[in-house]
C-alpha positions in Angstrom: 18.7 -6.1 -5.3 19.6 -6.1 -1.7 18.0 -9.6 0.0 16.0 -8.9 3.5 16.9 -11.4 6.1 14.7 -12.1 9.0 15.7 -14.0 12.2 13.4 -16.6 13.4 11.3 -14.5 15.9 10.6 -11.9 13.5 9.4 -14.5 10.9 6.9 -16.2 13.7 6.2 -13.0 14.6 4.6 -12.0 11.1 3.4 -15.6 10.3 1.6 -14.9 13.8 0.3 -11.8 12.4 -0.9 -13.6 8.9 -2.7 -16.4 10.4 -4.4 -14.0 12.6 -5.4 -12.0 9.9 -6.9 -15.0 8.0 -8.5 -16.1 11.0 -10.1 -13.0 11.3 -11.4 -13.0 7.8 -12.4 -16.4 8.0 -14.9 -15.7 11.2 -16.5 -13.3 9.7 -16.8 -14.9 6.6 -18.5 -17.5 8.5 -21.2 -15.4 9.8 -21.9 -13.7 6.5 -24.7 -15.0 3.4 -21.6 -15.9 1.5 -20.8 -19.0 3.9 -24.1 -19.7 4.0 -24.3 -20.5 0.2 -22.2 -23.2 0.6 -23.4 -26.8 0.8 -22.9 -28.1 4.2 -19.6 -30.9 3.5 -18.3 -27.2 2.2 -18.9 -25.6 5.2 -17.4 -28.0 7.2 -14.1 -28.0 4.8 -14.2 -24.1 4.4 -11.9 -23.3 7.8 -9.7 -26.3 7.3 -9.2 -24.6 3.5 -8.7 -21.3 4.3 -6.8 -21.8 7.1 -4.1 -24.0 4.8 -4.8 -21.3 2.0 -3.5 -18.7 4.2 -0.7 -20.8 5.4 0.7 -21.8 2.7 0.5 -18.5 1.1 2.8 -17.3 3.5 5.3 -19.9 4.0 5.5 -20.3 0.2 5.3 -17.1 -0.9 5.7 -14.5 1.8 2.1 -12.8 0.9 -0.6 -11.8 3.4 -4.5 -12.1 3.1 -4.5 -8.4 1.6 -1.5 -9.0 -0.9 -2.3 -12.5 -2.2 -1.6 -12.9 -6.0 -3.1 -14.8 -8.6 0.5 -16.6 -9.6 1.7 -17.4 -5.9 -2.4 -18.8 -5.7 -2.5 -20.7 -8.7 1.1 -22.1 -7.4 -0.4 -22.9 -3.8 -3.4 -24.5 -5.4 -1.7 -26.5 -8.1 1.6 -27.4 -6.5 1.4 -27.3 -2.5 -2.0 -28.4 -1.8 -2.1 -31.4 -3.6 1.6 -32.5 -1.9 0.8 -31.1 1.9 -2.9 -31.7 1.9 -3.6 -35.5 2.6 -7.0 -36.1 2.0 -9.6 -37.6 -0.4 -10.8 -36.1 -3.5 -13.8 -35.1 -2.7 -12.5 -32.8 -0.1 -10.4 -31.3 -3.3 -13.7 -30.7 -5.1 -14.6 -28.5 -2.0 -11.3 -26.1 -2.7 -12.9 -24.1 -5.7 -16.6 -23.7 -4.1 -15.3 -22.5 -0.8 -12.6 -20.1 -1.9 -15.0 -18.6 -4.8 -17.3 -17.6 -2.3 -14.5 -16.5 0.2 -12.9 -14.6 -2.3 -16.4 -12.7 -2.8 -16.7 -12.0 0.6 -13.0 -10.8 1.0 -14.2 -8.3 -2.1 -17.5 -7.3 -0.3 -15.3 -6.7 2.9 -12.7 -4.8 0.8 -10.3 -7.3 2.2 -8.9 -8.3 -0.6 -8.6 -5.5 -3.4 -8.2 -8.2 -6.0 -10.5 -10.8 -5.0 -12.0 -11.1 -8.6 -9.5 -11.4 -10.6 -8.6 -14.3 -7.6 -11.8 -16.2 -8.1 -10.7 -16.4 -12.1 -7.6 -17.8 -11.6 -9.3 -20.4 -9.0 -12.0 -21.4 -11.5 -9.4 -22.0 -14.0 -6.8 -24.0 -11.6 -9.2 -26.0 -9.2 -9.2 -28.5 -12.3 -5.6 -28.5 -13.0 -5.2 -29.3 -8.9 -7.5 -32.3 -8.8 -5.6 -33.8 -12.1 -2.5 -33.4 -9.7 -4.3 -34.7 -6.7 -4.8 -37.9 -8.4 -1.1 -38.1 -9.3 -0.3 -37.9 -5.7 -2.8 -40.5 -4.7 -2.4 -43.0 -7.6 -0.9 -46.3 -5.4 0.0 -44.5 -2.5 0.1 -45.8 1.0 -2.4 -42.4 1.8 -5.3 -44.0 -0.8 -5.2 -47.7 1.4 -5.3 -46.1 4.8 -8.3 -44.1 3.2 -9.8 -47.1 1.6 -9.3 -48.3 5.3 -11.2 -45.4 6.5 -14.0 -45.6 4.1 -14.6 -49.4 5.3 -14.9 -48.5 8.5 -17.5 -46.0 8.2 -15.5 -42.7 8.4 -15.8 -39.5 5.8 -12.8 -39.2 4.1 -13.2 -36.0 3.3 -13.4 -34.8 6.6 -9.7 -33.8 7.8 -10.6 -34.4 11.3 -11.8 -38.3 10.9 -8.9 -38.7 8.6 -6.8 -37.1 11.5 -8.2 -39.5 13.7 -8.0 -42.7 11.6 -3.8 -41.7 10.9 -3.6 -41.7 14.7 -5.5 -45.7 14.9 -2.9 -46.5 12.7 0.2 -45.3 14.0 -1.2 -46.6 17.4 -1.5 -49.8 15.4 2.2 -50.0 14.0 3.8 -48.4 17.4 2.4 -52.0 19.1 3.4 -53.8 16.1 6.9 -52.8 16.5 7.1 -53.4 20.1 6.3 -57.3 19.2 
């Protein structure tokens, strides 16, 4: 088996392409009754989800929205997103929910030709991935700058307040280690 090699403008060049795609898929989604079925904490997760989903699926496994499998998914969900992902777990819980209904879209759409058989395998990993989840976060340094965040009043859950409370702190140790 001969082995394709790609030079680094191709490979932006079709991760370009990929995450377009998803992005595409994920604004409609957005404005269909499938989104709309979510709770609103999902709602707010489901682009920063999909978005990783989509991501991931191609920087692990070279698949696009339309050839996404259910072993290089189960992998992404399992192994990647509990690693790359820093976040609470109840933005974890919000994987399965969002992606289920995703998934149905994409199959309504006729994005995704095997959306079903997709939204199997996620029902049967999502609790597999939040057992690993708490792996990751048992006595990290991730769960006190989060217990941080909760104390001051910020939703954990929320990838953009925990985006804002990682840049407090590294403002907070950059003037620590001028002193």
């Amino acid at each position: 088996m001969m082995e394709e090699r790609y030079d680094q403008n191709e490979v932006e060049e079709l991760f370009s392409g990929v995450m377009s795609e998803v992005e595409m898929a994920e604004i409609s989604f957005e404005k269909s009754l499938y989104f709309k079925q979510l709770s609103y904490s999902e709602q707010k997760a489901s682009r920063d989800i999909i978005y990783y989903l989509g991501e991931f699926m191609f920087d692990y496994h070279l698949e696009s929205l339309s050839t996404w499998s259910k072993v290089a998914l189960e992998d992404v969900l399992i192994s990647v997103f509990p690693t790359k992902i820093v976040a609470n777990r109840d933005f974890f819980k919000r994987v399965e929910p969002v992606l289920v209904k995703f998934f149905e879209f994409l199959c309504y759409s006729e994005k995704q030709t095997k959306a079903l058989e997709l939204i199997e395998r996620i029902q049967i990993v999502s609790e597999l991935m939040l057992n690993e989840v708490e792996i990751v976060l048992k006595n990290s340094n991730e769960v006190k700058v989060m217990d941080l965040g909760v104390e001051m009043g910020l939703d954990m859950s929320d990838l953009s307040e925990l985006d804002r409370l990682y840049k407090f702190v590294d403002l907070f140790e950059t003037s620590k280690k001028k002193e």
